[in-house]
NUKEPA-240419 format. One record per residue: residue number from 1; z negated, x, y of N, C-alpha, C, O, CB in turn; residue in three letters; chain. Coordinates in steps of 0.001 Angstrom, whole numbers, plus 500000, padded with zeros to 6 digits. Each point is the difference from the previous one (the first is absolute). Glycine has a CB too. Example, Ala and Ser with C-alpha at 12.3 -4.5 7.8 and 13.67 -1.06 7.14 Angstrom:
BEGIN
resi, n.up, n.east, n.north, ca.up, ca.east, ca.north, c.up, c.east, c.north, o.up, o.east, o.north, cb.up, cb.east, cb.north, resn, chain
1, 492200, 513190, 494310, 500000, 499110, 501190, 500000, 500900, 501200, 499335, 501036, 499981, 499419, 497072, 498846, ALA, A .
2, 501966, 501542, 502223, 499940, 500820, 501190, 499270, 499230, 501090, 499831, 500509, 501108, 502314, 500675, 498264, SER, A .
END
This chain:
BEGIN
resi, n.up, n.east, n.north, ca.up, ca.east, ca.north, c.up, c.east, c.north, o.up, o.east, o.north, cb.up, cb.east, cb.north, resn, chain
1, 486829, 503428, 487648, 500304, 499655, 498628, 501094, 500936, 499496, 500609, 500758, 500755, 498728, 496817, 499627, UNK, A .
2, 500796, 502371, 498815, 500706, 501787, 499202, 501238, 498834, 499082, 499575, 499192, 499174, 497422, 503421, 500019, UNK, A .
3, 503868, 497454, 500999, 500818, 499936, 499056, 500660, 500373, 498929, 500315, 501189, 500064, 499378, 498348, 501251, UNK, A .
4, 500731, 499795, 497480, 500301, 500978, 498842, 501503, 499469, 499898, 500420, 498851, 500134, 497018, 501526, 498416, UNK, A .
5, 503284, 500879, 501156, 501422, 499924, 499710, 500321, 498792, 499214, 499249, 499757, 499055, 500894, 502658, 501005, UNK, A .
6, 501126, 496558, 500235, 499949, 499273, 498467, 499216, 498620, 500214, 500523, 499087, 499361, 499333, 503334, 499147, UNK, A .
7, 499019, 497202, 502233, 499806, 499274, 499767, 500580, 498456, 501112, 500687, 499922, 501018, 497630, 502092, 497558, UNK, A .
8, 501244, 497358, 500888, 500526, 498588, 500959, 499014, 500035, 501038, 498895, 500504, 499805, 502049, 497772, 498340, UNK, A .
9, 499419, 501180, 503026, 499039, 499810, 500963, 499543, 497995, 500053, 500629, 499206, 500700, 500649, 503550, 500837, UNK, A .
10, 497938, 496984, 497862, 499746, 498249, 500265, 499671, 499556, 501147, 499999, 498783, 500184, 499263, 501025, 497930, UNK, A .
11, 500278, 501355, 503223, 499212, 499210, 501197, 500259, 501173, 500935, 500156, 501202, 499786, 497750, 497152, 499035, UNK, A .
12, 502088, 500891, 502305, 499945, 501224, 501330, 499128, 501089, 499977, 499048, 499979, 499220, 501404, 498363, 502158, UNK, A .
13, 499766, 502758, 499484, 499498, 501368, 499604, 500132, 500467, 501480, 501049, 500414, 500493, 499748, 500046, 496760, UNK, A .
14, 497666, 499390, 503583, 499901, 500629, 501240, 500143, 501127, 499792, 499359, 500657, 499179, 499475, 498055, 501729, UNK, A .
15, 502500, 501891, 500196, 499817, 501226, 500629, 498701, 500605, 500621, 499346, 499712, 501002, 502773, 499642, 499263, UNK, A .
16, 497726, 501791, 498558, 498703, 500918, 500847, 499596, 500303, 501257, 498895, 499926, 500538, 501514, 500879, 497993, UNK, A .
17, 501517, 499835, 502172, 499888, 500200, 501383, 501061, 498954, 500627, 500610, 499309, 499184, 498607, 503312, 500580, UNK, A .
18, 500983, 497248, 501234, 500775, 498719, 500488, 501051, 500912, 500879, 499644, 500748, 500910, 498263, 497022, 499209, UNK, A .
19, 503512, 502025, 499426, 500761, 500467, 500693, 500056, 499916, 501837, 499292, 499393, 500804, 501588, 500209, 496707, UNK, A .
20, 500247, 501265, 502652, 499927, 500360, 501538, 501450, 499365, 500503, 500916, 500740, 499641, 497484, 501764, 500181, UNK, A .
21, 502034, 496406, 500861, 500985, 499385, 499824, 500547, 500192, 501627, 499368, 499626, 500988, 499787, 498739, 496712, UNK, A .
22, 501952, 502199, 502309, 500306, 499855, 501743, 501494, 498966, 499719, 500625, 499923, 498942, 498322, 503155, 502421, UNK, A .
23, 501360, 496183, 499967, 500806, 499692, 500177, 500339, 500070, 501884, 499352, 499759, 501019, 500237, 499109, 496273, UNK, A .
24, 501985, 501668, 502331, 500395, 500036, 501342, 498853, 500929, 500471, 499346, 499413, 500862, 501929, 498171, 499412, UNK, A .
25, 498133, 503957, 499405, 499142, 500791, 500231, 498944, 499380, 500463, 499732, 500515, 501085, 501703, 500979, 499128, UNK, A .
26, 497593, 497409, 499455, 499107, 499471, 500610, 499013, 499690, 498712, 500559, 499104, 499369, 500962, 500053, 502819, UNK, A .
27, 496980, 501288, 497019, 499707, 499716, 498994, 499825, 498641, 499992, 500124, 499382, 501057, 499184, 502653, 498586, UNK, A .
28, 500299, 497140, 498863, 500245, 498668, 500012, 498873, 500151, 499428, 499544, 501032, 499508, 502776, 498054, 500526, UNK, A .
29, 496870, 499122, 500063, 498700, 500145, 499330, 500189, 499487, 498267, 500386, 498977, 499433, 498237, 500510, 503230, UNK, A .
30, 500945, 501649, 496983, 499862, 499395, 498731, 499205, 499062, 499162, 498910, 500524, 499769, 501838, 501097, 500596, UNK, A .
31, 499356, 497218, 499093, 498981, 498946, 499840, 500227, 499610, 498687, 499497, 498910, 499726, 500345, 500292, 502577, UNK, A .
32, 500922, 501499, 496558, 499769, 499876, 498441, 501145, 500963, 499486, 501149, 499950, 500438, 497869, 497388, 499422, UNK, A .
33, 500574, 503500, 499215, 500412, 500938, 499235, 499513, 500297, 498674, 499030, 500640, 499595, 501363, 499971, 502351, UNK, A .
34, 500767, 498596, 497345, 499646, 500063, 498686, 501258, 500687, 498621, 501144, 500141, 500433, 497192, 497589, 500757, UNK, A .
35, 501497, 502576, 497609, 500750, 500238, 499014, 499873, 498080, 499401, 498980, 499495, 499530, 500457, 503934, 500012, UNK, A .
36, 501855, 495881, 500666, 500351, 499226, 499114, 500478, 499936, 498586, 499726, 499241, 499070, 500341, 500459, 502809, UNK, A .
37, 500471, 500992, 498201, 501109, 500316, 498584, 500391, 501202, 499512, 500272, 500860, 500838, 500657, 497461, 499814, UNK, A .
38, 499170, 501959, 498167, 500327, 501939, 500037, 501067, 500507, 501212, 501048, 499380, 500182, 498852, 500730, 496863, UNK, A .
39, 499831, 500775, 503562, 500708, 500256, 500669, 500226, 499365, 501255, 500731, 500620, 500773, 499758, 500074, 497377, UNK, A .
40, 499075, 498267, 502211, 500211, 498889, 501346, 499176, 499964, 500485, 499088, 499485, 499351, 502015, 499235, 500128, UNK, A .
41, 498534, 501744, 501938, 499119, 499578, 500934, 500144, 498634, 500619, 501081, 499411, 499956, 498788, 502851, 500358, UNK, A .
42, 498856, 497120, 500376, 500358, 499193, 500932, 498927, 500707, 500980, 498846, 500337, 499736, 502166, 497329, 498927, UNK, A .
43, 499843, 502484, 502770, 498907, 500289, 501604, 500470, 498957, 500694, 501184, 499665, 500025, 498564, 502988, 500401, UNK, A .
44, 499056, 496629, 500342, 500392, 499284, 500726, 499510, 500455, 501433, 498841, 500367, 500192, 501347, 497990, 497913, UNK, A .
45, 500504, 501609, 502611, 499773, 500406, 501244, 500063, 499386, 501321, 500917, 499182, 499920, 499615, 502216, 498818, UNK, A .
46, 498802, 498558, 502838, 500332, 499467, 501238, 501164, 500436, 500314, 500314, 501158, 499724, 497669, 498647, 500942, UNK, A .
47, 502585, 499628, 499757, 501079, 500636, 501223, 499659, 500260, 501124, 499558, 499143, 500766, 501812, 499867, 498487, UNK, A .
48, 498818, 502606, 501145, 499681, 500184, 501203, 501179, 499850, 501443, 501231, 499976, 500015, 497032, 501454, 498348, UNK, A .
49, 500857, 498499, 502599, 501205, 499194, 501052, 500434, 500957, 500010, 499565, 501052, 500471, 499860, 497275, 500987, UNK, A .
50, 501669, 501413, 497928, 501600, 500812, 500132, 501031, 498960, 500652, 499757, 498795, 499936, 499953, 502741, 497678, UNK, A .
51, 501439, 498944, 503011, 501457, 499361, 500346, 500142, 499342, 498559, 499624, 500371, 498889, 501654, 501531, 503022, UNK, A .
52, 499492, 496842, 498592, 500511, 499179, 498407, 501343, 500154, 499748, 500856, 499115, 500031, 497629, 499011, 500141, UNK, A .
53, 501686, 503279, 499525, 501080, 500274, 499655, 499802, 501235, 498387, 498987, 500664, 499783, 501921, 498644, 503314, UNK, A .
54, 500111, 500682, 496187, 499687, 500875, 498983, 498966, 501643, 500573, 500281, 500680, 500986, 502400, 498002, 497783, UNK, A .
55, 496413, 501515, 500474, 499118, 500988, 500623, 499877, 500889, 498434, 500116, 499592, 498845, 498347, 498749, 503534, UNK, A .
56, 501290, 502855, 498107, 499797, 500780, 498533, 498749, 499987, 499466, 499084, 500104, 500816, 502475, 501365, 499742, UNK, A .
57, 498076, 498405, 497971, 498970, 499924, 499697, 499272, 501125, 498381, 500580, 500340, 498969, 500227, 497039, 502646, UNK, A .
58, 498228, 502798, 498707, 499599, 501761, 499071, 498972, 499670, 499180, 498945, 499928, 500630, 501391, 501946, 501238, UNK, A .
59, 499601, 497995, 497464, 498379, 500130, 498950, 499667, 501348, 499682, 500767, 500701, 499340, 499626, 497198, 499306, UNK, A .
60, 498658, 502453, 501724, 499230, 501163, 499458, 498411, 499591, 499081, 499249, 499052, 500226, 502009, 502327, 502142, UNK, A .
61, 498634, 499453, 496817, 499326, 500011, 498809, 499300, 501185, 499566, 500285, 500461, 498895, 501231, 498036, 500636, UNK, A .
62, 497446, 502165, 501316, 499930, 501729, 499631, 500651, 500530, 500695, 500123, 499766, 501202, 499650, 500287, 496839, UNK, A .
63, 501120, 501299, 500914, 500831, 500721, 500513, 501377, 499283, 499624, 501055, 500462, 500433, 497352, 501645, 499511, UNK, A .
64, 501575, 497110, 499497, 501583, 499100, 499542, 500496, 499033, 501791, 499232, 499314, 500675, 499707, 499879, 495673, UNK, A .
65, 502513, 501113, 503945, 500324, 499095, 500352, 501123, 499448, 499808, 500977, 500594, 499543, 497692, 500009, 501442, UNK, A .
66, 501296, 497695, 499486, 501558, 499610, 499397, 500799, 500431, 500256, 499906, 500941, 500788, 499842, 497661, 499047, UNK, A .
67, 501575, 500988, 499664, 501354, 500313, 500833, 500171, 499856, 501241, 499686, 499008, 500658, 501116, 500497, 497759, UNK, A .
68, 499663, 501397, 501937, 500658, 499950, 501568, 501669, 498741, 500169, 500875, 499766, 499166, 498072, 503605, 501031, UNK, A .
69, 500862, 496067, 501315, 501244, 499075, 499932, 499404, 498664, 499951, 500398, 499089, 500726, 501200, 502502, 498020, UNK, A .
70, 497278, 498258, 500252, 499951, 498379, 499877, 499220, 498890, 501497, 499231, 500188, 500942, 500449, 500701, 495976, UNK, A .
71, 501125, 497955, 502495, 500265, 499353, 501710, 499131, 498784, 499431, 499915, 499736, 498801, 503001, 500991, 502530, UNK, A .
72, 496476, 498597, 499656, 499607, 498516, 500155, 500379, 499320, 500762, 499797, 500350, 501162, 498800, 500063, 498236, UNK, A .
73, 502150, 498262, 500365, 500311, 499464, 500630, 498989, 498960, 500873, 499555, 499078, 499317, 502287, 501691, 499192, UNK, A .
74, 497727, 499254, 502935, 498876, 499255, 500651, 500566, 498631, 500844, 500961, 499953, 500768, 497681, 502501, 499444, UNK, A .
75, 500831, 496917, 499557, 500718, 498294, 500808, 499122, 499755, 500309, 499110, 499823, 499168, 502460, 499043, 499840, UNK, A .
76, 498115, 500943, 502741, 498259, 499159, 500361, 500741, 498634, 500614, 499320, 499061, 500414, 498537, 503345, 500594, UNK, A .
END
């Protein structure tokens, strides 16, 4: 679906391709990826068995990736 500058979004908006999500270098399964709101994603993702301790975590998207640094905090 093609978006136009400007406009409101009224309803979720599947991602074409489904991001690539690692945490704690281990990929996670991805199981919904959507545009909620201008500008706001929601991904929801498994946790992969990682230590339950803060682990780093990356979204990639294409050639885009997130910031480097960002942490999740894991409690099993």
């Amino acid at each position: 679906m093609v978006m136009t500058a400007g406009k409101i979004i009224r309803s979720t908006i599947p991602l074409s391709t489904l991001p690539t999500i690692t945490i704690g270098g281990v990929t996670a399964l991805v199981s919904y990826a959507k545009l909620v709101a201008s500008g706001k994603f929601q991904i929801n993702v498994t946790v992969p068995n990682v230590g339950g301790v803060d682990q780093l975590i990356t979204i990639a998207m294409g050639s885009s990736v997130s910031q480097g640094g960002a942490v999740l905090a894991i409690s099993r």
